[in-house]
C-alpha positions in Angstrom: -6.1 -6.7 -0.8 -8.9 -5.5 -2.8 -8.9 -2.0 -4.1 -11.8 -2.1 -6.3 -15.4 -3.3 -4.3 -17.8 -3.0 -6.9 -17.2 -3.4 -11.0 -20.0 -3.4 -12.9 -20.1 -2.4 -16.5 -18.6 1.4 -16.3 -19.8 1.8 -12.9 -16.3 1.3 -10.5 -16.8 1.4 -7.0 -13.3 2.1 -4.9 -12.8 0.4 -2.0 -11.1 3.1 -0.5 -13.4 6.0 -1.2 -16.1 3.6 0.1 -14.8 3.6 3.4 -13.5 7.4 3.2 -17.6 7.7 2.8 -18.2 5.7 5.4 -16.1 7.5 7.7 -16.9 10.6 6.9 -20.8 9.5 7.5 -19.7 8.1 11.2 -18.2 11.1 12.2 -21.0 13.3 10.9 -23.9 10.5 13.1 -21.6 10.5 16.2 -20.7 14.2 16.1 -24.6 15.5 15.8 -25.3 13.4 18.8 -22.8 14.7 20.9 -23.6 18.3 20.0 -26.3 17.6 22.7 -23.9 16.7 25.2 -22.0 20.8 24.9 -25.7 22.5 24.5 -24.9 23.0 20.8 -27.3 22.4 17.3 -26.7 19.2 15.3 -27.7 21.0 12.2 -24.6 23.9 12.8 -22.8 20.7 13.2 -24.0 19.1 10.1 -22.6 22.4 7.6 -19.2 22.9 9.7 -18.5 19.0 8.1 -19.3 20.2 4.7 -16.6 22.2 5.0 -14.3 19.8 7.0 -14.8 17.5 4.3 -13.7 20.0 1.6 -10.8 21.6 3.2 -9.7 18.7 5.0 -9.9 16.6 1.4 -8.2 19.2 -0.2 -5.1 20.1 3.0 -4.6 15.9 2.7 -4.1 15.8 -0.5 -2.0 18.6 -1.2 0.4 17.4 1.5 0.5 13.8 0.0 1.5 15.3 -3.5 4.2 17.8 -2.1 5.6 15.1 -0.1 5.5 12.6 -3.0 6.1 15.3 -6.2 8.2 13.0 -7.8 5.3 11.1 -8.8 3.1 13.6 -10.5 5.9 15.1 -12.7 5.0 12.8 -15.8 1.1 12.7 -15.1 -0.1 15.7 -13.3 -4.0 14.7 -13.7 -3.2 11.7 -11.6 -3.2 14.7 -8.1 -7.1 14.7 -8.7 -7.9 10.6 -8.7 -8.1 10.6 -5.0 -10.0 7.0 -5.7 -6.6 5.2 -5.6 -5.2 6.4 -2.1 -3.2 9.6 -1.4 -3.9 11.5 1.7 -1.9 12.5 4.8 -4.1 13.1 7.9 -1.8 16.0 9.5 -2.4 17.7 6.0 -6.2 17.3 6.0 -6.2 18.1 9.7 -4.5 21.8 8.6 -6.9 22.5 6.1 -10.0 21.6 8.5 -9.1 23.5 11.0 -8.5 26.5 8.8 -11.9 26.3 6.9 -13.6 25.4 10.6 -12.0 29.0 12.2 -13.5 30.5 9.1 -16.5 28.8 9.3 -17.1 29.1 13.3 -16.6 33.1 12.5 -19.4 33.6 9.9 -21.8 31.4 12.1 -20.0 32.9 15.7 -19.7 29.4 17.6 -17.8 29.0 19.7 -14.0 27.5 18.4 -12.9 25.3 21.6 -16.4 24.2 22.8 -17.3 23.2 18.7 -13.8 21.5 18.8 -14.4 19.4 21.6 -18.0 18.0 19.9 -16.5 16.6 16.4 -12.9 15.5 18.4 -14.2 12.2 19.3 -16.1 11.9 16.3 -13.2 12.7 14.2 -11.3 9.6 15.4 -14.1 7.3 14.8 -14.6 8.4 11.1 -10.5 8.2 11.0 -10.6 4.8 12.3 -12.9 3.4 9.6 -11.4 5.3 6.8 -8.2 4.1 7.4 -10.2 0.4 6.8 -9.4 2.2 2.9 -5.9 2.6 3.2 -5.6 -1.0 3.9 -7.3 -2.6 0.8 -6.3 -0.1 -1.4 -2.6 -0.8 -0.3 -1.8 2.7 0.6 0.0 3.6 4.0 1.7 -0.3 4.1 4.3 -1.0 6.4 7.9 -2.2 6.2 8.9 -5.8 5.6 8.2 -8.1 8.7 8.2 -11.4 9.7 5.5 -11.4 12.4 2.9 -14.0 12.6 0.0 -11.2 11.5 2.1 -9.8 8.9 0.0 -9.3 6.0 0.6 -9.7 2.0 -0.5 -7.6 -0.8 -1.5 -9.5 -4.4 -3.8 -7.2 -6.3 -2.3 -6.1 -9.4 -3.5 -2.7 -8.6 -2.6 -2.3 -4.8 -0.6 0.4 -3.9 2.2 -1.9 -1.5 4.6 -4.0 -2.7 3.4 -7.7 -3.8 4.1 -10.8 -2.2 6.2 -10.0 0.3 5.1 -9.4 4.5 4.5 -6.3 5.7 3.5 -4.6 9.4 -0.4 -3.7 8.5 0.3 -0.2 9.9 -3.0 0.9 8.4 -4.6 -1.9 10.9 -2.7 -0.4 13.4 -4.1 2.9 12.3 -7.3 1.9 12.5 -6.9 0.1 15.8 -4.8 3.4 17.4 -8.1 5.7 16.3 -10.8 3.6 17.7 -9.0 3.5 21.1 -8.5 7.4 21.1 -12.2 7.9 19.9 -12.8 5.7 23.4 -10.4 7.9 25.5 -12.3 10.6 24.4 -15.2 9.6 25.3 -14.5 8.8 28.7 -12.2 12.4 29.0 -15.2 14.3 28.3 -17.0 13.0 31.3 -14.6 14.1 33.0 -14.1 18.0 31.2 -12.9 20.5 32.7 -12.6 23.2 30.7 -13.5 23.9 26.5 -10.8 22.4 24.6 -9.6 20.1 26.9 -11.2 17.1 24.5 -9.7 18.7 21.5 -6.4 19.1 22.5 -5.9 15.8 23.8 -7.1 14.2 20.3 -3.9 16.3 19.0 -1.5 15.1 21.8 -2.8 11.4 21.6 -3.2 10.7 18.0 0.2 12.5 17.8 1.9 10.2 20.0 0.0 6.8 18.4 1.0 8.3 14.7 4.7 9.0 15.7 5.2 5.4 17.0 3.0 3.8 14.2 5.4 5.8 11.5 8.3 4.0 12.5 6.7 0.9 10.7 5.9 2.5 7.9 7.5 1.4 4.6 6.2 3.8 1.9 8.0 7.1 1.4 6.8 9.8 3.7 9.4 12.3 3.3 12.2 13.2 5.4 12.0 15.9 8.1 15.0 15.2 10.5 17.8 13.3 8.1 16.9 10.1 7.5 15.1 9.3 11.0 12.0 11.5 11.4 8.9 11.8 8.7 7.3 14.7 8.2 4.2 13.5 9.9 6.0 13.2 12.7 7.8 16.0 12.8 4.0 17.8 12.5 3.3 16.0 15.1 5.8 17.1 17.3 4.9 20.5 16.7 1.4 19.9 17.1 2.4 18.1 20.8 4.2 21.3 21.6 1.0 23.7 20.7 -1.6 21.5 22.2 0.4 21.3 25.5 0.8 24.9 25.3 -2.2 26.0 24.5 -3.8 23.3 27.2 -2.0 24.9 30.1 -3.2 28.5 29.5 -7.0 26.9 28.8 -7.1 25.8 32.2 -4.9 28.0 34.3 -7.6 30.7 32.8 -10.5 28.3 33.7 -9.0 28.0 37.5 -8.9 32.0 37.8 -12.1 31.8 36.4 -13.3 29.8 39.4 
């Protein structure tokens, strides 16, 4: 696709760190809004994303080089050149919830009800990121035949050229835009704090599980050859969430 937006002179802009921005941006907007919604301040909201954005950055990419070490053997520097694609979401999603807990304990808000406000806004920004992943070439899909398969021919995409591929990061995108609508609606509907939160692990689980059996770039191997390592994170994560989901609101019910 298109990899590079903007060349002018020395000044390169990177397709995919445009829409990273972007994303990043969306989830901040919708996230400082819906702080209204659980009774909490936009500007609390506001830092805990400085941080998100820094540990989460830093979790993704540290998975995407363990899983793909190989390829920084010769050319270590090349872990820090994010601009050209690179980042696994369960990674980032590690390291944001680890610098949030630390965060939400310094400020002392509180970790479920906080989780719930940036869940929905989280997918959104996801959603529009993975817009990146698509014209930078990263993420592609294995070779298909369908009618909206989609063909690389940048010299400097990250998928293989000429040849038709699933566009997994479309369905990506697509998958993240529908949860960021389920949340939406499940927080009408909330019954107790973490509910929201909880169900963004389960759901974007589930959509990333059955979107990584299209994949066609290496993504590491967690059960033989079958399962990725994304998925088998995400199975874990299913397992926690369900867990942790069923003690929330058997204690809200006692509660009652």
């Amino acid at each position: 696709m298109h990899p590079i937006l903007v060349h002018v002179g020395g000044f390169t802009l990177y397709t995919y760190g445009f829409f990273l921005a972007m994303g990043f941006l969306a989830a901040i907007w919708f996230s400082k809004r819906n702080a209204r919604f659980y009774d909490l301040k936009p500007d609390d909201i506001s830092d805990l994303f400085f941080v998100i954005l820094v540990s989460g950055i830093a979790g993704a990419r540290l998975l995407y080089v363990i899983i793909n070490f190989d390829d920084f053997r010769a050319s270590p520097l090349d872990i820090f050149k994010l601009w050209n694609g690179g980042l696994v979401f369960f990674g980032g999603f590690i390291g944001a919830v680890a610098g949030s807990i630390i965060t939400l304990r310094i400020k002392k808000l509180p970790f479920f009800k906080t989780a719930d406000t940036i869940a929905p806004g989280a997918a959104l920004g996801h959603g529009i990121g993975r817009l990146g992943c698509f014209f930078a070439g990263c993420c592609y899909g294995r070779q298909c035949d369908l009618p909206f398969a989609v063909q690389f021919s940048h010299p400097d995409s990250l998928a293989p050229l000429h040849v038709s591929l699933h566009p997994t990061q479309i369905y990506m995108v697509v998958a993240n835009l529908v949860l960021f609508f389920i949340l939406v609606f499940l927080q009408r509907h909330k019954r107790f704090h973490g509910m929201i939160f909880f169900s963004y692990m389960i759901l974007y689980s589930v959509f990333r599980f059955i979107i990584e059996f299209f994949r066609g770039d290496f993504r590491g191997d967690f059960f033989f050859d079958f399962l990725s390592i994304s998925q088998g994170i995400g199975i874990l994560a299913i397992l926690i969430a369900v867990v942790v989901m069923v003690k929330l609101a058997l204690s809200s019910h006692a509660d009652r």
